[in-house]
N, C-alpha and C positions, 0 to 999 in steps of 0.2 A: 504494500500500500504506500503511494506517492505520501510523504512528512509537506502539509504544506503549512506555516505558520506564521503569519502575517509580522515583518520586523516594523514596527513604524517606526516611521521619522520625525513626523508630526501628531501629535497626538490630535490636537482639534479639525486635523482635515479628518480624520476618520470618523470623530464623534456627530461636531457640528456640522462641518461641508459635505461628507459624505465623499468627493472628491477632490482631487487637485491637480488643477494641471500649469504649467510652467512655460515659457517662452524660452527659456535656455533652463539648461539643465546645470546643475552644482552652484557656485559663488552664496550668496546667503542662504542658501540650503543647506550648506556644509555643519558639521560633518556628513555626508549619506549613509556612510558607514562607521557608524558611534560605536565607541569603545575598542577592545585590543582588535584591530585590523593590519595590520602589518601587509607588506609587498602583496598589493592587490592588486589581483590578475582578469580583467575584460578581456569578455567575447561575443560578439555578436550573433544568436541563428534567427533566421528569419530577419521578423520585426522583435524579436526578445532578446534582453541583455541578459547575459550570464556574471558574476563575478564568484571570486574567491579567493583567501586572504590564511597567513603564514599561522597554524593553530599552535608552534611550539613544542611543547607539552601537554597538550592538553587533548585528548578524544573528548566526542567524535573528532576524525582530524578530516580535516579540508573543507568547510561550507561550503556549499554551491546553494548562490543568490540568486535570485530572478529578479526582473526590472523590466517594465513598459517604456519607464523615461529617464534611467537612468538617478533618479530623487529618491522614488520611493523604490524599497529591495523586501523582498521576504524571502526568508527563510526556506528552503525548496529542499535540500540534502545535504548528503557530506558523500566524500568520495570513498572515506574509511569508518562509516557509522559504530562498527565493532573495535575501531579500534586502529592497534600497529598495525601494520603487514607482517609477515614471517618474519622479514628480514631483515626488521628496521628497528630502534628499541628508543631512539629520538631523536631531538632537531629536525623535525619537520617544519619546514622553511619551506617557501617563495613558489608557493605555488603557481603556474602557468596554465590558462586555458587555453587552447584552439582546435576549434573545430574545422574539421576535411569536409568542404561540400561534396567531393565527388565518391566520398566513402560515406558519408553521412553518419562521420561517428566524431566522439569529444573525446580530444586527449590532453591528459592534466600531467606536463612534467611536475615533480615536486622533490625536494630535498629529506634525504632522509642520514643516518644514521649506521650503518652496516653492522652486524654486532657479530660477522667473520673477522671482519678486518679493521673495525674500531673507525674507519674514515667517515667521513660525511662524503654524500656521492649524488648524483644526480639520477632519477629514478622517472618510471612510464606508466600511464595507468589509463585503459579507456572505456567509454561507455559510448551503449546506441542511441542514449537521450540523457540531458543533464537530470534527470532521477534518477540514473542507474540504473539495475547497480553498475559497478565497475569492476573493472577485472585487471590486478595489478600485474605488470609483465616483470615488474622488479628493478636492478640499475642498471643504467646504460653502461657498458662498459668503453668510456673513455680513457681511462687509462689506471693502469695499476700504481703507479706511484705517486700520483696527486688526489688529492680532494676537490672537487666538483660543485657548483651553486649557480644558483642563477639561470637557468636556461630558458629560452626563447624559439619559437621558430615559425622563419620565414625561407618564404621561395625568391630564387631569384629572377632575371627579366627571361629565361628560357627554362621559368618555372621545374629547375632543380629545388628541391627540400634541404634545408639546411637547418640546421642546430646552433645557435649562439650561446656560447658560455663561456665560462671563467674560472681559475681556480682559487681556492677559498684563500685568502689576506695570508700570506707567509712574513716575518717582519724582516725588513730589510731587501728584499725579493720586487721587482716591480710588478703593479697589476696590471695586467694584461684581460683583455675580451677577446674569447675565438672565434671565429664562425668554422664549421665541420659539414659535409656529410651526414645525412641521417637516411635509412633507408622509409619508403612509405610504410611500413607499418611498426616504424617509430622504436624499432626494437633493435636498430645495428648501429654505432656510427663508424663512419668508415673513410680511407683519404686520408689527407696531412689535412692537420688546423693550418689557420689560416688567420694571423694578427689582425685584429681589426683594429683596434686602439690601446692604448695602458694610459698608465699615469706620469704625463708629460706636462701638465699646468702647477700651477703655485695653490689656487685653489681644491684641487684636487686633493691634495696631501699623498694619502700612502695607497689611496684604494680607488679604484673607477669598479663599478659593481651596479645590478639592475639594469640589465641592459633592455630596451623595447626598441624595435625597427618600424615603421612602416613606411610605405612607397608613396608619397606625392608625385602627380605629373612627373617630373623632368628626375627627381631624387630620391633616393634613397635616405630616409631619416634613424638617427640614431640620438635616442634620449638616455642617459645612464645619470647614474648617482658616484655622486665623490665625496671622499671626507669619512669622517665617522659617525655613524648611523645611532647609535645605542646606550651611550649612557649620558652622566652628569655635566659630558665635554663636549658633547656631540654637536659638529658645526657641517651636518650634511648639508649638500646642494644639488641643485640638478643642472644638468650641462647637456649641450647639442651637437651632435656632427653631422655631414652630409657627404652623400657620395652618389655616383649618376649608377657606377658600381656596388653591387654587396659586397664584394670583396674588397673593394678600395680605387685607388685612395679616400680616405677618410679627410675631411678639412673639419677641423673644431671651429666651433663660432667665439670673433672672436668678443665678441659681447657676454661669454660665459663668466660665471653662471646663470645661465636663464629664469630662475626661479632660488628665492631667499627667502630668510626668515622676514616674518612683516608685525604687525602690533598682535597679532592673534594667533600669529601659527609659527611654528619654529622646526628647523632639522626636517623641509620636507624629502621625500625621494621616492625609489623605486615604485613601479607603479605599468600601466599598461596605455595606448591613444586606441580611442575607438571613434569610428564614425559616426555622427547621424546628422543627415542629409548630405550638406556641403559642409559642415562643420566639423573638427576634432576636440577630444574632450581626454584630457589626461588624467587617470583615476588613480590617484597615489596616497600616501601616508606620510602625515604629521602629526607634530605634538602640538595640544597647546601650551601658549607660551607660561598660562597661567595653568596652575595643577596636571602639567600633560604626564611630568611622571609617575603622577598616578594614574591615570585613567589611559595611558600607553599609546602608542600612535595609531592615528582613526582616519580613517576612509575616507580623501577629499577628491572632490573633483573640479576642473578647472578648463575652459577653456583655451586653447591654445588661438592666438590671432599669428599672424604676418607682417613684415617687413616688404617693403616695395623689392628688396631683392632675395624673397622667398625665404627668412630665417622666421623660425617661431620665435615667440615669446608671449609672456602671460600677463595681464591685469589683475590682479587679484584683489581680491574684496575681503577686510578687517574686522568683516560682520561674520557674523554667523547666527545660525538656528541652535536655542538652546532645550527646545521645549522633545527634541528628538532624543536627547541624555537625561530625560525626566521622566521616562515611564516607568509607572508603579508594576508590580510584582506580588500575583498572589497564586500559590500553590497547594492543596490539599491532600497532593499524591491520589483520588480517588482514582487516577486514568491510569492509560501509560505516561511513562516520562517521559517528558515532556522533550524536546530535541533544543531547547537552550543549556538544558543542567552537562556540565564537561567534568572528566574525571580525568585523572594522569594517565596517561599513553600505557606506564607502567606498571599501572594497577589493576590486581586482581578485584575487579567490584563484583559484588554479589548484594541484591536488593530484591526487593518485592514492593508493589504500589495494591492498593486497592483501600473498600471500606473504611481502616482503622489507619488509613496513614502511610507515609514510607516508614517500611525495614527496612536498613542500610546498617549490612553485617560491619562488627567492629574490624580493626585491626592497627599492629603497628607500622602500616608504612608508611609512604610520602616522612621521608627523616623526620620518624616517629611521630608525624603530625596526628596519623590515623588514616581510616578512609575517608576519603573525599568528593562533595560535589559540589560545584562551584560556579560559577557565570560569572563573565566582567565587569569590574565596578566601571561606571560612565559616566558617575556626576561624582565630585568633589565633598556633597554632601548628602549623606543618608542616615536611614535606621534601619536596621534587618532584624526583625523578631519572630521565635521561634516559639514552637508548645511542644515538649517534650513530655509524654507519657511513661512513668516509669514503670508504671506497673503493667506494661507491656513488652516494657526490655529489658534486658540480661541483667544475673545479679551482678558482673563486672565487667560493667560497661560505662563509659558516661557519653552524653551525646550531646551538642549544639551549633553556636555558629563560630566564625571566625572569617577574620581578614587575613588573606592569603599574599605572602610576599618573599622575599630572597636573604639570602645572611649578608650582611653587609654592602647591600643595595646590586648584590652582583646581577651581572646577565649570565645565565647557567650556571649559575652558583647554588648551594644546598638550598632547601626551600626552608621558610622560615613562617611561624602564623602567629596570630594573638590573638586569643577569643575567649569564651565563656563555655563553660559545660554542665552538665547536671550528671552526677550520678544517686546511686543511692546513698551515701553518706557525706556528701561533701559538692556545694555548688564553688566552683571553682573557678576565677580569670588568670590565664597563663600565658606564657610567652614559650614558644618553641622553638630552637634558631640553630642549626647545626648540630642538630641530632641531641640537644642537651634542653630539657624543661625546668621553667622556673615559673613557681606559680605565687602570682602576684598578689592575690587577695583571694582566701577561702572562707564560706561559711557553710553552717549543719543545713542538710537537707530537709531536714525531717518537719523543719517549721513553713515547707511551700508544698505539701502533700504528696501527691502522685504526679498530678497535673501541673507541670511545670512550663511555666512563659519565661522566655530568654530574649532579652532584647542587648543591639550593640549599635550605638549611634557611633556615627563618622561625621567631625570638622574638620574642614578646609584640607581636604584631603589623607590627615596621618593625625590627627587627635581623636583619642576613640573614649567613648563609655561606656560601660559595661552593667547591666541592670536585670534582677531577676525579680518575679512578683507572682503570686498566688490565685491571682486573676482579679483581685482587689484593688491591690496598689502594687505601684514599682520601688523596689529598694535598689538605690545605686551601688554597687558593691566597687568599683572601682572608677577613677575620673580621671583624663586626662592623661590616658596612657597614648606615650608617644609612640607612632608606627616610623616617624621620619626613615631610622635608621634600616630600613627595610624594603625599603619599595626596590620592586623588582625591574631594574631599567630595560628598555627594550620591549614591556608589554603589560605593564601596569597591576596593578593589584588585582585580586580577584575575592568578591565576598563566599562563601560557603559553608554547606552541612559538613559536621564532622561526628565520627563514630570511632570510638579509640577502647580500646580492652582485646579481651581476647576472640579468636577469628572465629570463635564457633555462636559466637552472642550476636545479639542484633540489638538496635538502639529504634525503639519506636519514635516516628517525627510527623506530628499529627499534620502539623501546619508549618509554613513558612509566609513570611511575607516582608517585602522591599520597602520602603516608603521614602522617596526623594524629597531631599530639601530647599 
């Protein structure tokens, strides 16, 4: 059965307008794609846009978006609903769509993880319609002695297939883009690479990466990213070259970088141009400038204008939609689950939903945090409250929420959380950060009954409170606990259920619910 789940963007075009339609598409609309969206990948079938966006660690891995006009996106699949591949155990990165009209099938490169060979690699996977399912062919075999990202593909003027990519940031090493050889059913590549560009500007710094082509009249376009992408430093940009050839030469623009930080968005890059009509529209990822490392880089789109002597460049607009990172959240677990809820790539999850609630068996993973389910935080300020049932779960077990983040703000660095739990002797707020817990403030269970509510409000991104109550009143058990030193650069925090004790118990979770502020 097709997952189809409406993502909105605006909340009062669905309630009060019923519809909405736009003269261009992204600028004050922005973000289209709210919260952790990383290297987001367009494609056009038909009249329907397709996207999809770098999931991390986190399954399902790979959304697959739908769009009319490119504004509004719902939620449509994932390419990995279950999960890893065989072959893959993380870093799943940068996904790429394209769709073969004359095969009439979608194929999504994507970055994975190899757990033979410990490299990160560039990997193939396709489907006869973006619902799937898909059917993964595994990694491209480019080469046994480098690491792989980023890949792209484009035909060239006598409609040869080709592969664009790149090997992963070595330090000291220059970055180079390839274009290769790829056979049509996407499973060979084959040939000498073939340098299209490296890192030869001042702006650039150490890395050229995110590469997208496409063909205008007379050119060959080539949009990539420079700089560093990902953490507390990070001064990405995006840059252009042109060539009448795929192969070269390549001339940089020399008005590079084409696109910078402005009053509202910072560190933009990687990303995909699509058509619609006469127009092109570049779908890429920023932070903003205010709380972006928490809520991690989000899905902007931008149109691309012209130079009288055929260079792009962008106008970009300071504004944005904020009513799109404001939607509330309420879940009962009565159904199945729901296709927002994400767990680690590397977790064993084992639940059941119905009548009385989610069960969500305990355990010690995720570096001891326990088991995990989680969605992106997207606004700066919230409350997430929970009803834990105890007298439906295990006698050692505890269960509730938590803010999900990194040990000392790393990008793939240990996971770190801070949250609230209820067990049967002890309501407890804790920090867990490198595999080592420290619990902040405890009190006796016994005086909030069975029927336990858990609440955890979020300021201005990293000051949190922590509050439990009997269904009468709320008692704050802890205030003003700092998250600052956590946040996980590269993809933003994540709120979630947590279930922790032994693997054979379950943590009854009657209710959940989000409330933006």
């Amino acid at each position: 059965m097709k997952i189809r789940v409406r993502f909105l963007w605006f909340f009062c075009c669905a309630v009060m307008l019923q519809a909405c339609s736009f003269e261009k598409p992204g600028g004050t609309f922005n973000p289209v794609l709210p919260g952790d969206s990383p290297n987001p990948s367009v494609a056009k079938i038909g009249d329907t846009y397709y996207a999809s966006a770098t999931s991390n660690e986190w399954s399902p891995l790979f959304p697959i978006y739908q769009s009319d006009d490119l504004n509004n996106w719902e939620l449509l699949s994932y390419v990995f609903p279950g999960g890893a591949p065989d072959w893959a155990h993380q870093n799943f990165f940068a996904p790429e769509l394209s769709y073969d009209e004359k095969q009439k099938k979608l194929y999504v490169y994507y970055t994975g993880r190899d757990k033979s060979t410990g490299k990160i690699t560039i990997a193939v996977a396709s489907a006869d319609t973006p619902e799937g399912p898909f059917t993964d062919h595994g990694p491209l075999m480019i080469s046994e002695n480098i690491e792989t990202i980023d890949a792209f593909e484009i035909r060239d003027r006598d409609n040869k297939l080709y592969l664009i990519w790149k090997e992963v940031y070595s330090p000291g090493q220059p970055s180079i883009i390839y274009a290769q050889p790829i056979s049509e059913d996407r499973k060979k590549v084959y040939g000498k690479k073939q340098e299209l560009i490296r890192n030869d500007q001042e702006w650039e710094g150490e890395i050229v990466e995110g590469p997208c082509i496409f063909l205008r009249d007379d050119y060959f376009y080539l949009l990539y990213s420079g700089g560093n992408c990902c953490d507390i430093t990070c001064d990405y940009e995006i840059g252009v070259a042109r060539s009448k050839n795929l192969l070269g030469s390549w001339e940089k623009y020399e008005a590079n970088p084409i696109m910078t930080d402005n009053e509202t968005w910072k560190c933009p890059g990687t990303g995909d141009v699509v058509e619609q009509g006469n127009d092109y529209y570049l779908l890429f990822h920023s932070y903003k400038t205010v709380g972006g490392d928490y809520v991690g880089r989000e899905g902007l789109l931008e149109e691309l204008h012209w130079t009288d002597d055929d260079w792009p460049y962008f106008e970009r607009t300071t504004e944005m939609t904020l009513e799109n990172n404001r939607i509330d959240y309420f879940d009962d677990f009565s159904k199945a689950l729901e296709p927002y809820w994400q767990w680690r790539a590397t977790q064993k999850l084992s639940y059941a939903t119905g009548e009385n609630g989610l069960m969500l068996a305990a355990s010690a993973e995720n570096d001891l945090l326990g088991s995990l389910l989680a969605q992106p935080v997207k606004s700066m300020n919230f409350e997430v409250t929970a009803t834990i049932d105890l007298s439906m779960s295990g006698p050692d077990v505890k269960g509730g929420i938590l803010l999900i983040g990194a040990t000392n703000n790393g990008f793939g660095a240990p996971m770190a959380g801070l949250g609230i739990t209820a067990g049967h002797d002890l309501i407890e707020v804790w920090i867990t950060s490198g595999q080592e817990k420290n619990v902040y403030e405890a009190v006796p269970a016994d005086r909030y009954g069975d029927l336990v509510k858990l609440r955890m409000r979020v300021k201005n991104g990293d000051l949190l409170q922590f509050s439990v109550s009997d269904g009468s009143r709320w008692n704050i058990i802890a205030d003003s606990v700092d998250a600052s030193g956590y946040v996980p650069w590269g993809m933003g925090f994540r709120w979630g259920l947590v279930s922790k004790g032994e693997t054979n118990e379950f943590v009854n979770i009657r209710s959940v619910e989000l409330i933006n502020r």
